[in-house]
N, C-alpha and C positions, 0 to 999 in steps of 0.2 A: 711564556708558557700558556699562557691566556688564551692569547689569538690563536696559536695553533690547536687546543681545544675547542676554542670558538669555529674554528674553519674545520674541525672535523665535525662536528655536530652540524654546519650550515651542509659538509658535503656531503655528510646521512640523509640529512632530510630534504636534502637535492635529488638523492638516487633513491629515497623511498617515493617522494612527488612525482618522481620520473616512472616509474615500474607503474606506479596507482594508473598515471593518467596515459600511457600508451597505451594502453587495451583502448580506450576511447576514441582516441587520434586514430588506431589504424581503424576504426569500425569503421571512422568519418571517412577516411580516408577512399575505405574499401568501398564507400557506396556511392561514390565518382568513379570507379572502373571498371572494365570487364572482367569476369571470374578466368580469364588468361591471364592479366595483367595482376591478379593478387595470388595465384598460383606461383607465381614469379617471382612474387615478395616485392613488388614496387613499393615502395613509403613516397610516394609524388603524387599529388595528385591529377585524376585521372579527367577526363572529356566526356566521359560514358554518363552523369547526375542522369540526364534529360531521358536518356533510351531506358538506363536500367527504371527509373519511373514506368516510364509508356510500358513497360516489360512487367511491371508490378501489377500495372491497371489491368493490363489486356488478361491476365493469369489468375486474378484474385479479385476479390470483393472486397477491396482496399476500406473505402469508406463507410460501408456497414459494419466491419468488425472495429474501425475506429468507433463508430456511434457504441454498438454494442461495449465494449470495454470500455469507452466513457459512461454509458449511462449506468451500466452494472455497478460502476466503481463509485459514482456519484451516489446511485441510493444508498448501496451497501453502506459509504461513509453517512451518510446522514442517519440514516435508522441505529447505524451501529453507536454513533456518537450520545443519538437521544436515549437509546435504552443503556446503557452504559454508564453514561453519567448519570441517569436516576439511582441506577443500581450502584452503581460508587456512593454516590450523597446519603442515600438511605441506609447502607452499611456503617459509615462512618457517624451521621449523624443522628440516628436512632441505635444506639451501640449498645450489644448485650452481648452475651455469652455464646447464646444462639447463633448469631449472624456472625461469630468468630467461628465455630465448629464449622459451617456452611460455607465462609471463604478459606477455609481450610480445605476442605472438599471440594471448590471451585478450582484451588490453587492445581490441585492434584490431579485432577481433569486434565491439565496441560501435559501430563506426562501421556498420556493415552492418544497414540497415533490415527492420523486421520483414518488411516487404511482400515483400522478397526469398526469404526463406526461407516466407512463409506457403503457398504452394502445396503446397510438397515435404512437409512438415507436414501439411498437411491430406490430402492423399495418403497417407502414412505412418501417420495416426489411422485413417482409414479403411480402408486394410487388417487392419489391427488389431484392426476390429472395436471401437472405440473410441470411437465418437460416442455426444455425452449423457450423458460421466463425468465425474466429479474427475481422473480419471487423463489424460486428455487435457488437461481444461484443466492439469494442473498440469506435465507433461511439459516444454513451453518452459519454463517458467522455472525448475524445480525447480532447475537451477546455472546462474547467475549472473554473469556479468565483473566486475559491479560488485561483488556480497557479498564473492566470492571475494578480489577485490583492498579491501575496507574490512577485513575478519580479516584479511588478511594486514601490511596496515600497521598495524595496532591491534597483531597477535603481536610486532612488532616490540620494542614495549615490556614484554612479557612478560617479565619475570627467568630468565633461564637456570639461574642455580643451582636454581633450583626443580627445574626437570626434571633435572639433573646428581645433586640431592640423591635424588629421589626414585627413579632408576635404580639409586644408590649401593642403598639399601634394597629394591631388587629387585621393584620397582611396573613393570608391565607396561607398554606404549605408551598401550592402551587406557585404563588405569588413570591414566595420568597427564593423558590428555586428559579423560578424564570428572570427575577427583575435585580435581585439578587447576587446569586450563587455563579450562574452563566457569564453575566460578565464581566466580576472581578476573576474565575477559572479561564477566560478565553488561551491563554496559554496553552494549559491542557486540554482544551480544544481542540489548539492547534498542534500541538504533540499525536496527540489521538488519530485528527486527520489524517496526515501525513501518511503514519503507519497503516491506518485502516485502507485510503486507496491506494498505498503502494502496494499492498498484499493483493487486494481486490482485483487492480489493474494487472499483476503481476500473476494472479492464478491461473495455474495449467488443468491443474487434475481435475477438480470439481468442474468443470466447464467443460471437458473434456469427455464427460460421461454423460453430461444432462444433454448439451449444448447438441442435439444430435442433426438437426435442421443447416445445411449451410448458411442462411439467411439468421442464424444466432453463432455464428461465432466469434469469437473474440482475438483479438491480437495474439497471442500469444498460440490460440489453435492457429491463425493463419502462418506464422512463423515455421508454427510444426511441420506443418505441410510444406511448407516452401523447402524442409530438407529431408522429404520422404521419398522424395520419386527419383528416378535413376539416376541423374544427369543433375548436380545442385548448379542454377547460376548465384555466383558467390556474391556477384556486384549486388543483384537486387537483392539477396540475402540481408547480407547489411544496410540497404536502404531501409527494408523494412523493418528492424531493429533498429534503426536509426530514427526511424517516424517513430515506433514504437515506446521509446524512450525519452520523449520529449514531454509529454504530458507529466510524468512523474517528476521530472527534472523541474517543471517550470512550479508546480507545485511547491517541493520541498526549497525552493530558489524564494517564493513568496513568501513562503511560512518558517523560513529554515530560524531567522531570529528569537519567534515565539515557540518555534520547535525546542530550542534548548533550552529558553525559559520553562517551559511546561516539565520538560525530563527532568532538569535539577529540583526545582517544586517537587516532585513527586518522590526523588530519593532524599529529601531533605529528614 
């Protein structure tokens, strides 16, 4: 009775692995062929890699909307990480009544939809003279409700004595978060990461509305495009989702270990 519970549970989780990872396989698939040949339903791979490329290059700004959604996703991650984890540390480790009412009020921020605030925002960039930057797109999200509140219950577990010891020896706040706090959290670092340039990298709308210059768009604006106009070709479609997908992939592939250290930490 064993093994055949054993072997229905191995052939659940054969036909759940299987469902997850086709959607992948045909994308890969589909951008080795021509959009006749995936019309058709081929699952073979096709001879087309080389054209549907040359077909991506000659149509689109391939390599500057790579730069662009690399470099947008980079800062956005670094700034979001530094102000976020002050603002976790500082919540947690100067704790009062106050700074509970206020992540209280942070929390609840999250329920209130982008679309709400996206007018006043795009109003706000554009006084500023600010369309067509990093600094605009990174603005909404540079702090966080969410980051704020994952450092904050990660500091939780942070050892006290440590900051107690190192005040005793007359190590500065600064000093104690930088030399400190940073990298015994690298974890939730890496937790943080992840999340922040997969959102970043992965952003449509906000980009969508600043981003008005062709020479600032991002992956995901070129995608768009690629299935606005009359006529989609499918093959490069999924090439460029297929390039598109690779920076996030190889990221979470790096950090995927101290990825799940960092989220357990944090519901601990």
């Amino acid at each position: 009775m064993s093994r055949i519970i054993r072997a229905t549970k191995y052939l659940f989780l054969s036909v759940i692995a299987f469902l997850s990872l086709f959607p992948f396989f045909w994308m890969l698939n589909s951008a080795t062929n021509s959009s006749v040949d995936i019309l058709t339903g081929t699952l073979l791979p096709g001879n087309h890699l080389g054209e549907n490329y040359q077909t991506l290059l000659a149509n689109t700004n391939l390599i500057q909307a790579l730069w662009n959604s690399f470099r947008n996703a980079v800062v956005a991650t670094i700034a979001s990480l530094i102000v976020c984890s002050i603002a976790g540390y500082g919540f947690e480790i100067y704790h009062d009544r106050v700074k509970d009412r206020l992540m209280v009020i942070l929390l609840l921020s999250m329920m209130v939809p982008f679309a709400v605030i996206m007018i006043p925002l795009f109003m706000m960039i554009g006084k500023a003279n600010l369309m067509n930057t990093t600094t605009a797109f990174i603005l909404p999200t540079i702090s966080t409700a969410f980051l704020i509140f994952l450092f904050r219950q990660s500091t939780r577990g942070f050892p006290s004595e440590i900051i107690e010891a190192a005040r005793i020896e007359g190590m500065g706040e600064l000093g104690i978060f930088i030399k400190m706090y940073m990298p015994i959290m690298r974890s939730t670092y890496a937790a943080a990461a992840v999340i922040t340039f997969m959102s970043a990298w992965n952003s449509y709308l906000w980009p969508l509305i600043i981003m008005q210059k062709e020479a600032s768009k991002t992956m995901p604006l070129l995608i768009a495009n690629l299935i606005s106009g009359y006529v989609i070709d499918y093959g490069v479609l999924m090439l460029a989702v297929t390039i598109s997908i690779l920076p996030t992939v190889i990221i979470f592939l790096i950090l995927q270990k101290n990825f799940a250290e960092g989220i357990i930490t944090s519901i601990k």
